[in-house]
N, C-alpha and C positions, 0 to 999 in steps of 0.2 A: 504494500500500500504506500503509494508514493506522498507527500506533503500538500499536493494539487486536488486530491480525489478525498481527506478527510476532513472534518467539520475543523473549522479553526479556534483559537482561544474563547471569544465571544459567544461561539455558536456552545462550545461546552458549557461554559459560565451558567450560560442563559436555564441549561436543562438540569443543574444544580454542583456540587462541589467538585475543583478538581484538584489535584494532590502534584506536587513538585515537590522532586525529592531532592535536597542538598547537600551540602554537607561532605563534597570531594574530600575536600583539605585536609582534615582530622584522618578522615578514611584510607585514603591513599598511605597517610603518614604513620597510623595503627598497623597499617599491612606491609610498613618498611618499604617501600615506596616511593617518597617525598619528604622533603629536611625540612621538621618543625625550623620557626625561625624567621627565613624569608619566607617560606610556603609558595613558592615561585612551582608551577602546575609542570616540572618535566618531564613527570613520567608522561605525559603525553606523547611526547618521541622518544623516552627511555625505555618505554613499557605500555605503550599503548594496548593490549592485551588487557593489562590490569584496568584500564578506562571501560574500556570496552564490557567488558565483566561487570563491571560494576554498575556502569548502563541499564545492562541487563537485570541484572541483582535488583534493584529499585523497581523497575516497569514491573518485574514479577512480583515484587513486593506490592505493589498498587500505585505507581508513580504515572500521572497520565502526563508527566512530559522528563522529556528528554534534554537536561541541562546541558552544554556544549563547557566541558571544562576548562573555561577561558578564565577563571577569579585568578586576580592581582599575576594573569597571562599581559598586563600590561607593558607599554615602556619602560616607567620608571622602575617597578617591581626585576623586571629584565636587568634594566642598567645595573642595577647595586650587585647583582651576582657576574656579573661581567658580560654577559650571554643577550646582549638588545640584539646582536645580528640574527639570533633564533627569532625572535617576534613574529614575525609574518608567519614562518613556517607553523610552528608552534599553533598558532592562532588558528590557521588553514587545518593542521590537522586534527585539532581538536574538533572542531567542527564537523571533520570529516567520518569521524568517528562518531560523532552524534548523532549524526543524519544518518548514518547506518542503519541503530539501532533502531531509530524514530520509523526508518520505514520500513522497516522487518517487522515491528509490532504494533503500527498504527498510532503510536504514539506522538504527541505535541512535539515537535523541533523547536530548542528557543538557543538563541544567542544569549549571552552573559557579558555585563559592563559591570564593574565594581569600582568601591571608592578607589584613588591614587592614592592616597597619604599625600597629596603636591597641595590640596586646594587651599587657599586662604583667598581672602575675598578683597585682590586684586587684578589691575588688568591683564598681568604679564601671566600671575595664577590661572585665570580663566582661560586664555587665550593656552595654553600650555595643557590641559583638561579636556577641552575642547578637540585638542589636534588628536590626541590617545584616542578619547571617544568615537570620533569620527572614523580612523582606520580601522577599530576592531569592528565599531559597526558597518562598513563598510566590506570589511569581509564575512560578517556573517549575514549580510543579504545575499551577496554572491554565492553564498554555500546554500541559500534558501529555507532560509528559516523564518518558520511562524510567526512567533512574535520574541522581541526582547527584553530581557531583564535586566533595568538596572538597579544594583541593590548597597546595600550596608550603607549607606551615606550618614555621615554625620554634619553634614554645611545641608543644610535645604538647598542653596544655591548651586553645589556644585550638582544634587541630584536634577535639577532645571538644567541646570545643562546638558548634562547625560539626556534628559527627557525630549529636550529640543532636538537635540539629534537622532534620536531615534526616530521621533514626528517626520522628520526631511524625510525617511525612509520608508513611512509610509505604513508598516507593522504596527500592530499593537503594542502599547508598551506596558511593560509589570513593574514598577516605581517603589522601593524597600527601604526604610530609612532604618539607622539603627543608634536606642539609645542608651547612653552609659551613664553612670550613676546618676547622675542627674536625670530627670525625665523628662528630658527639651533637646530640642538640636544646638549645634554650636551656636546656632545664633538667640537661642533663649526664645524658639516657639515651642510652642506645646505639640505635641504629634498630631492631636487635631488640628488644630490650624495648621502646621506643614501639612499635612494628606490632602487638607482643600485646597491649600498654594498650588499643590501638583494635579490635582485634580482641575483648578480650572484653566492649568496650564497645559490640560493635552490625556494626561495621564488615563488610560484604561482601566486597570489595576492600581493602587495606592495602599500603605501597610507599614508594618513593621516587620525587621528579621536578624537574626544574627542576637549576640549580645546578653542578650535577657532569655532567662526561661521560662516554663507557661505558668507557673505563678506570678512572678513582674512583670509580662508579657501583658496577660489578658487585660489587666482594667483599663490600660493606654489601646487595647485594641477595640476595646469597647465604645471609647470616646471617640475612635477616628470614625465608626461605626456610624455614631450618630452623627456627626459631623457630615460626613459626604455625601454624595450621589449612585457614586460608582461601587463600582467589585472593590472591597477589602479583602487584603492578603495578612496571614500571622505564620510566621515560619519560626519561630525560638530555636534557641539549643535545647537540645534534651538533659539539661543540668539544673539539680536543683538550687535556685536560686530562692534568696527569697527578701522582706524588706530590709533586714541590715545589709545583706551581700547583692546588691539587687541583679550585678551581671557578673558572666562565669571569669573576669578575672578577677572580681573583688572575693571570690569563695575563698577561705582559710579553711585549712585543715587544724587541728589540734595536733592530731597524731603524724604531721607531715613538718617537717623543719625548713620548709621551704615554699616559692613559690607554686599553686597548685596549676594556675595556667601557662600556658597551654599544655604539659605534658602530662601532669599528676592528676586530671580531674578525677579517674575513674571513680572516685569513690561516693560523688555527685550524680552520677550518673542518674538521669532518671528511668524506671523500669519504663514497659511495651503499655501497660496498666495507666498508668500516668498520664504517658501521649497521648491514647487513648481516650481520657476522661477530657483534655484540654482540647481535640480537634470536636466533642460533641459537644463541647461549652460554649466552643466558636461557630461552629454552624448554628447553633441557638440562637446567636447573636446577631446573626446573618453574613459570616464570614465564612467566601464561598470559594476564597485561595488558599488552601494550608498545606501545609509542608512541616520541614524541620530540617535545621540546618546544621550548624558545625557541631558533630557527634553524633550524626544521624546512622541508624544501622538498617538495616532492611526489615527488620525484627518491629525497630521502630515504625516504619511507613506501612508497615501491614497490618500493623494493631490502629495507627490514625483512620488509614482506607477504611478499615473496617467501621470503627466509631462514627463515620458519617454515612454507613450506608452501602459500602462498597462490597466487592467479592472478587478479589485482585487471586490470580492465579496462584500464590503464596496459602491462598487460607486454605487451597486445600490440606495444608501439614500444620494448620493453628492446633495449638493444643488441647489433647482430650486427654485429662489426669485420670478419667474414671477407670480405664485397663492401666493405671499404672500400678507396678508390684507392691507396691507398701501406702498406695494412696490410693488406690482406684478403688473405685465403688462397684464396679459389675460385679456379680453372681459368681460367675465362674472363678471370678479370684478366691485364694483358699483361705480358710478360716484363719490361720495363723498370721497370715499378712494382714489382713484387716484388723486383727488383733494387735499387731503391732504399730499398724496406722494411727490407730488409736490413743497410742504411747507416746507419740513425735510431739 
């Protein structure tokens, strides 16, 4: 099924929730793969295999789109590891690999635009943002994708720019801001009033992602809720945060002597259960983009899919504890096991 012959972003929206699954960077770097750190995306030409997989791994899990593994595949992310001459390629082949998957399973194609770390809010700033944005969107029309996502933003302004370019292009755009301890963007708006700035600026899609988890996630998704017109999107990390720690790098451990982000979160982790209860909280709300992003497992997107209604190729192996030997409940299991069921 080619990109030409399936309903697009808008046409799924309309007939209720669709599920984008996130969350390369951690992923790739779990499976030894990618250097926490810069997080600069090379297994794309080092191991495209492992992309590709994981592609897959998600759409089976219940992902109805297909992210093109271009986060912080940028210029500047490029320069600081010495590797900008890779750019183009990098960028092309990610994409190409995207589009693979996308049309082998009918799944959404999307391009991906993420913050630079460059923005401040002058001209030579802008004008520098501007140019990044433009070439990766630029190639990921040429590769023919659905629609694009630009996401993590902390400057409202630099996410307008991102959104402007994508507009030139002509795609839908999915618009993601993300925020840190504070619950404002760098320029001191509220997520509601940034989601309506991008909203009357173009934007399709309008949300939050990245950063916070679905306990300091939701009540800021709530309010963008109210606040707009359009599709709301809520992607969190699957980590539990909460209002002292409100995002996953402000989490301390006790029992850890050290910084827990990015490498030591495991122990924040939030279960399948969790995600779960947070994607039917938000469809409640009338949020009809969810996802999850940095620490996302397949595990996770199959318990969300589920939560909203779904039956993603994955649930056929959802878990059924009733034949399990010391917990199952069937008949046929033997008396002694259930007896010790009983004991746990």
């Amino acid at each position: 099924m080619t990109s030409g012959t399936k309903q697009g972003l808008l046409e799924r929206l309309e007939q209720g929730p669709v599920i984008c699954a996130e969350g390369y960077l951690f992923e790739c770097e779990r499976r030894g793969y990618l250097q926490a750190g810069a997080f600069v995306p090379e297994v794309v030409l080092e191991h495209p295999e492992v992309v590709t997989e994981l592609h897959r791994e998600f759409v089976h899990a219940g992902s109805d789109v297909v992210e093109a593994f271009t986060y912080y595949a940028h210029r500047e992310k490029l320069r600081i590891i010495g590797k900008e001459d890779l750019l183009e390629e990098l960028n092309r082949r990610a994409l190409e690999l995207a589009r693979e998957v996308a049309d082998e399973t009918g799944a959404l194609f999307a391009g991906d635009l993420s913050n630079t770390n460059l923005f401040s809010p002058d001209d030579e700033s802008r004008r520098t943002v501007r140019a990044m944005f433009e070439e990766q969107a630029t190639w990921a029309i040429e590769a023919g994708v659905d629609f694009v996502i630009a996401e993590t933003f902390s400057y409202v302004e630099e996410a307008l720019i991102a959104l402007d370019v994508i507009r030139q292009t002509g795609v839908p755009a999915v618009v993601t801001l993300a925020l840190h301890r504070e619950p404002e963007t760098r320029e001191g708006l509220s997520p509601a009033e940034a989601c309506k700035r991008l909203e009357d600026a173009g934007a399709d899609v309008v949300g939050l992602n990245c950063i916070r988890g679905p306990r300091t996630m939701l009540p800021h998704v709530e309010a963008i809720r109210s606040a707009v017109t359009c599709y709301v999107a809520a992607l969190p990390v699957p980590y539990r945060t909460h209002e002292q720690q409100p995002t996953f790098q402000s989490l301390r451990d006790p029992e850890f002597d050290g910084q827990p982000f990015p490498t030591a979160l495991d122990p924040f982790t939030c279960n399948r259960f969790e995600l779960a209860e947070f994607g039917a909280a938000a469809l409640a709300l009338g949020v009809h983009y969810l996802g999850i992003c940095c620490g996302a497992g397949p595990h996770h997107i199959r318990s969300l899919a589920e939560a909203v209604g779904r039956t993603p190729p994955a649930s056929r192996y959802t878990a059924d504890m009733s034949k399990h030997a010391y917990l199952g409940t069937d008949p046929s299991l033997r008396r002694e096991n259930q007896e010790y069921a009983e004991q746990l």
